[in-house]
C-alpha positions as CSV (number, residue, x, y, z in Angstrom):
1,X,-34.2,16.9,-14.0
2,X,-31.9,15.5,-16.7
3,X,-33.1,14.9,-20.0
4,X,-31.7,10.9,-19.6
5,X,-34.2,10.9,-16.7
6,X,-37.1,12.5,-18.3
7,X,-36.2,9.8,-21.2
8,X,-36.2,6.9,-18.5
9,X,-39.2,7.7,-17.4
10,X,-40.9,8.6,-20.4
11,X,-40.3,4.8,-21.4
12,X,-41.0,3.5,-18.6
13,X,-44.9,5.0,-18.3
14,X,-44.8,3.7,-22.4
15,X,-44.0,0.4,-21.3
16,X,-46.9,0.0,-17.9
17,X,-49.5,2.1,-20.6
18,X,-49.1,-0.7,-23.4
19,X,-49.1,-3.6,-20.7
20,X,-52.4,-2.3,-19.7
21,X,-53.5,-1.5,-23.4
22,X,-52.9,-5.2,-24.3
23,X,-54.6,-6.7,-21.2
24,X,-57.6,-4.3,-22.7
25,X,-57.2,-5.6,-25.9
26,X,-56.0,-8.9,-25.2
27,X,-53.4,-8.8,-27.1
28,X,-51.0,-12.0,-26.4
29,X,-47.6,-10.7,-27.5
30,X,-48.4,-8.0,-24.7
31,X,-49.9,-10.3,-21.9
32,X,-46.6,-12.5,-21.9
33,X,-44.2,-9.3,-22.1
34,X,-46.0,-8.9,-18.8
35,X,-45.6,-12.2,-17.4
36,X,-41.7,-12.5,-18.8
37,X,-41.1,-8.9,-17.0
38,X,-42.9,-10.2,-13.5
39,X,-41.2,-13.8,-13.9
40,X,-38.0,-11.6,-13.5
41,X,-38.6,-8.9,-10.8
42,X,-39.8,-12.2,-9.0
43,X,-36.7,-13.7,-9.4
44,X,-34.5,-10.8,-8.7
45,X,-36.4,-10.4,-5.7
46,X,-35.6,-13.6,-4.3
47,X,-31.8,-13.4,-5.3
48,X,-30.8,-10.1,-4.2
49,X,-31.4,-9.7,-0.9
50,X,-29.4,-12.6,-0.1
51,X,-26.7,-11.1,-2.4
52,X,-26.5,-8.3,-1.4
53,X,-26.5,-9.3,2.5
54,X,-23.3,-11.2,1.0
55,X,-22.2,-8.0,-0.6
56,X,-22.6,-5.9,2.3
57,X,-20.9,-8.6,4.4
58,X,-17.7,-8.4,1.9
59,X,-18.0,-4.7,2.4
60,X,-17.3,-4.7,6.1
61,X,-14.9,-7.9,6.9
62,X,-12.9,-7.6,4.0
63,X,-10.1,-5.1,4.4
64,X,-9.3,-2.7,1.5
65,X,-5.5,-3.3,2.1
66,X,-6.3,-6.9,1.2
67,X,-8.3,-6.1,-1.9
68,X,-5.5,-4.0,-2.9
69,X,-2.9,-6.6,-2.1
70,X,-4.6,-9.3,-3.7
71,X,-6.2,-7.6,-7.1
72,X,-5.1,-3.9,-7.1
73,X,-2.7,-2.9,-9.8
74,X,0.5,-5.4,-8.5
75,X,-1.7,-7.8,-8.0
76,X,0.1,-10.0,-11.0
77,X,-1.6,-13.2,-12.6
78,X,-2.9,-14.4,-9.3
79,X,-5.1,-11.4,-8.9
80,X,-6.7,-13.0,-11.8
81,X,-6.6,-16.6,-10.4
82,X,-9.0,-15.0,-7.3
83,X,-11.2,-13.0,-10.0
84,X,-11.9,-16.6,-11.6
85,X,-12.6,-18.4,-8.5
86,X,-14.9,-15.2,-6.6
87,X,-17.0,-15.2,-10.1
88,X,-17.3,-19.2,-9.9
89,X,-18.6,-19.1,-6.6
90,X,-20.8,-15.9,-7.3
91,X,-24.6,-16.4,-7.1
92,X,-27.7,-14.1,-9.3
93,X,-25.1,-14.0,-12.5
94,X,-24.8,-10.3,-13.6
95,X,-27.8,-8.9,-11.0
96,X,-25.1,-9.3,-8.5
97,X,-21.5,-8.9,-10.3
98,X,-22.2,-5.5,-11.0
99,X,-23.0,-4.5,-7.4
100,X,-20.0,-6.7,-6.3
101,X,-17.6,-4.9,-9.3
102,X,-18.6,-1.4,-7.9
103,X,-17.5,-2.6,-4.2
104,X,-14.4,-4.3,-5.5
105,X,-13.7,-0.9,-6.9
106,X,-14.6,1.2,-3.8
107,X,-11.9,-1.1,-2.3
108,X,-9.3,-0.7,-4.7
109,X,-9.3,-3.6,-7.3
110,X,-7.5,-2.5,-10.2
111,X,-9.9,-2.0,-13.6
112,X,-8.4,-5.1,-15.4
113,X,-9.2,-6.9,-12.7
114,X,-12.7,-6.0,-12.5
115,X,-13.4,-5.8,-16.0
116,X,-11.9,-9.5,-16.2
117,X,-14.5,-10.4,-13.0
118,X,-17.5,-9.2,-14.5
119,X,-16.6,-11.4,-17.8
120,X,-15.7,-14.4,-16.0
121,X,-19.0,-14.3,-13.8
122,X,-20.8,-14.4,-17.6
123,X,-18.9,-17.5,-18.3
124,X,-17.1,-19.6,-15.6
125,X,-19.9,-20.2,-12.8
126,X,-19.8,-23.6,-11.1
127,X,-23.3,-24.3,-10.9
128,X,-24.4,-23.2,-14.4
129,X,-21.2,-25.0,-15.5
130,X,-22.0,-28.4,-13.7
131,X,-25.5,-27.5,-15.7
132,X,-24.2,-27.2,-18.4
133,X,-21.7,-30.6,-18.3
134,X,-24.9,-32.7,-17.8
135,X,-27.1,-31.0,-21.2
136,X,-24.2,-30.4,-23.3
137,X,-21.6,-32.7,-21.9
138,X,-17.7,-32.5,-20.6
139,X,-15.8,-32.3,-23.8
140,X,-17.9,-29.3,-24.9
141,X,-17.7,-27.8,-21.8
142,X,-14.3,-28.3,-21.4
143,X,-13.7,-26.5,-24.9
144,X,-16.1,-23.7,-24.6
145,X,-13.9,-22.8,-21.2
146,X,-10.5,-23.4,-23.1
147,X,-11.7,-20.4,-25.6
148,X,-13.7,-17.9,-23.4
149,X,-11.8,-17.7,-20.0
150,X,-8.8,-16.6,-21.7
151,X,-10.9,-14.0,-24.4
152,X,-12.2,-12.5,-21.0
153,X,-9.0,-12.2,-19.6
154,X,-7.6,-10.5,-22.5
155,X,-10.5,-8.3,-22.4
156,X,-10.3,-7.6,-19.0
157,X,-6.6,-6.8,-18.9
158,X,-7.2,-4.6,-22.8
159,X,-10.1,-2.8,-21.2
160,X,-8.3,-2.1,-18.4
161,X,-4.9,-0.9,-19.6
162,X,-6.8,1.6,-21.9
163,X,-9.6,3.4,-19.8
164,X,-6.5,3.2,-17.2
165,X,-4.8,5.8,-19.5
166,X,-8.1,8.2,-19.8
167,X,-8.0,7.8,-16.3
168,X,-11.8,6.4,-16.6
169,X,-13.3,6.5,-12.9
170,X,-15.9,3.3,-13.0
171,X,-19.0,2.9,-10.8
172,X,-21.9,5.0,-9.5
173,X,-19.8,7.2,-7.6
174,X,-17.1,8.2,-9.8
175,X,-15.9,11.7,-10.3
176,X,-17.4,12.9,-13.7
């Protein structure tokens, strides 16, 4: 076993012992810790199976010639065009981007391309836009979106164009 893995679970047998420990004591900061850390295993649990059902569905009707077609490395600006509108319409935030950046890879997408994806799903989703249009209103919306889709896409496209000339292999299965 790794050391990284011995360290993982080290932590995590630190973390369940002082849950317990302040449910013995009754120490608050510990009891809502708990809570917070069950409000969220709850709530990935009821997003991602449904995500990844969607994942799994991209995985097998979505050619890899047309991933590579439409955001490989020729892909040109409207590679990024489809990033920005796949992340809009992507459910679960960064639960699910990640699983869906390691298939786009596995299918071809260029690095600048997913690098850009998984920064636009932080920033451009419809529904937590349209959320955020009714707290904060349309002109700071409108403003926050004029500053941060093109600062992802410049770090897309700079993250990218370097790790492209390491020849960084991204996801769980890359080559080490």
């Amino acid at each position: 076993m790794k050391n990284s893995s011995k360290l993982y679970i080290v932590l995590l047998i630190s973390f369940f012992i002082f849950i317990a420990v302040s449910y013995l004591t009754g120490y608050d900061n510990g009891e809502k810790t708990a809570h917070e850390f069950l409000s969220i295993v709850y709530e990935m649990l009821l997003i991602l199976p449904c995500a990844f059902i969607l994942i799994g569905l991209f995985e097998v009707w979505i050619k890899k010639e047309t991933v590579i077609k439409h955001l490989g490395e020729n892909c040109g600006i409207k590679g990024y065009f489809w990033v920005l509108l796949l992340a809009g319409i992507s459910i679960g935030g960064l639960y699910v981007a990640f699983p869906m950046a390691e298939s786009l890879n596995k299918k071809g997408a260029s690095l600048s391309i997913i690098f850009t994806y998984l920064g636009f799903v932080g920033v451009f989703r419809i529904p937590m836009t349209i959320f955020e249009i009714s707290f904060l209103g349309l002109p700071f919306t409108i403003s926050r979106l004029l500053v941060t889709i093109p600062l992802f896409l410049l770090i897309g496209i700079g993250f990218g164009t370097i790790l492209k000339k390491y020849n960084y292999q991204f996801g769980v299965f890359a080559k080490k």
